[in-house]
N, C-alpha and C positions, 0 to 999 in steps of 0.2 A: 453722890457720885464723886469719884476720885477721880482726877486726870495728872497724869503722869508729864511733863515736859523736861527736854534734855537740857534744856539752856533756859535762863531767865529771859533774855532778849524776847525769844520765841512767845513766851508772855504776855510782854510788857507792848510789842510791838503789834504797829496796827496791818501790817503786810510782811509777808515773810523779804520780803526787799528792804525793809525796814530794819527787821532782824539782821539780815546779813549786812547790813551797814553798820549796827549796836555790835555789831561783834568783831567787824572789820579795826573798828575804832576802835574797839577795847583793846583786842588784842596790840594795835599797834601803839598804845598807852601804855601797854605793860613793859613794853620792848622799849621805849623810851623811858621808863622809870627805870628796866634792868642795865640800860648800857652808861645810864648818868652811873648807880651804884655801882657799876664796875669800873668808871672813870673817877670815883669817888668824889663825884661833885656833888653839892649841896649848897640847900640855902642862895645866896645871892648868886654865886657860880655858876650855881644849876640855870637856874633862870637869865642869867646873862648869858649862857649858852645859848640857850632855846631859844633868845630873842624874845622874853615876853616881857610885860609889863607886868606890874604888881597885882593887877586885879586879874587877869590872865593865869600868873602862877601859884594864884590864890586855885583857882577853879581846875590846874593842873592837880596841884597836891590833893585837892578831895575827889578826884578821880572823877571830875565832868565831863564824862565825855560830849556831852553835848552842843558845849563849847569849844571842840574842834573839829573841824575835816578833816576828811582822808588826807588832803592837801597839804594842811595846815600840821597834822599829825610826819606825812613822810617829809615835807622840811626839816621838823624838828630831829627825825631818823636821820635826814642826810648831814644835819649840820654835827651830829656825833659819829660821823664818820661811815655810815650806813650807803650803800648804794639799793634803790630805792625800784623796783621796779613793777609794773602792772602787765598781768593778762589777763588774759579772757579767754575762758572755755566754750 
């Protein structure tokens, strides 16, 4: 038997709440990897930006998301200049 899934999260995760939280996070991982490389910071810059410590932007660059919240993800958004905001449908 074959099953078909759209998203990995969908997966991996044990509630579809679950899921949309691995994807929440990702996506907003990506957006913060896309606007350092368009501010072209790197390396220590990067990370002095974002506020993290070494073992933080260890788990930033191998793309943990598991290591950050939502929270902890839209700071990093706001402090590269992002306005950051939440609804709910």
């Amino acid at each position: 038997m074959t099953v078909e899934i759209d998203n990995i999260f969908d997966a991996i995760a044990t509630s579809p709440e679950d899921a949309a939280d691995l994807k929440l996070r990702s996506s907003m991982m990506d957006l913060v990897k896309t606007k350092l490389a368009e501010l072209h910071l790197k390396g220590t810059k990067a990370r002095d930006k974002l506020q993290l410590d070494t073992e933080h932007w260890s788990y930033f660059k191998q793309g943990g998301i598991s290591f950050f919240t939502p929270g902890k993800l839209a700071h990093m958004l706001e402090l590269l200049g992002h306005t950051v905001t939440v609804c709910a449908e």
